[in-house]
Phi, psi and omega in degrees: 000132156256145188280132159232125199007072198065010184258130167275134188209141198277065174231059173249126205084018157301195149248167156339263171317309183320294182327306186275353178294310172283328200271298226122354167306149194252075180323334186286304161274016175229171148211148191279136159245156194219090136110056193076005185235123158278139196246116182304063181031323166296335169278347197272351180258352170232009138341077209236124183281124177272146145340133178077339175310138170214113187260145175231144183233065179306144161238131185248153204243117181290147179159173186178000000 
């Protein structure tokens, strides 16, 4: 299982990009942090999700 912002969900051996791709994220607008470490945008296409993985997914938001 991997945890995404506190969710458990059965996508280990996805890739990454697939993922946030599927869930509906704006690649552009967002940034992953992956087991306490942020993970760079250049990675997200080789990024293959583990057991145990624990992802945080920020969407950053315009405004004033």
């Amino acid at each position: 299982m991997v945890r995404i912002n506190g969710k458990e969900m059965d996508i280990a051996g996805d890739v990454l990009s697939v993922y946030l791709e599927n869930a509906g994220y704006d690649i552009k607008r967002i940034a992953v942090e992956m087991n306490g470490d942020i993970l760079p945008k250049s990675k997200y296409n080789e990024t293959i999700l583990k057991d145990d993985d624990e992802l945080e997914v920020v969407s950053f938001v315009g405004g004033g």
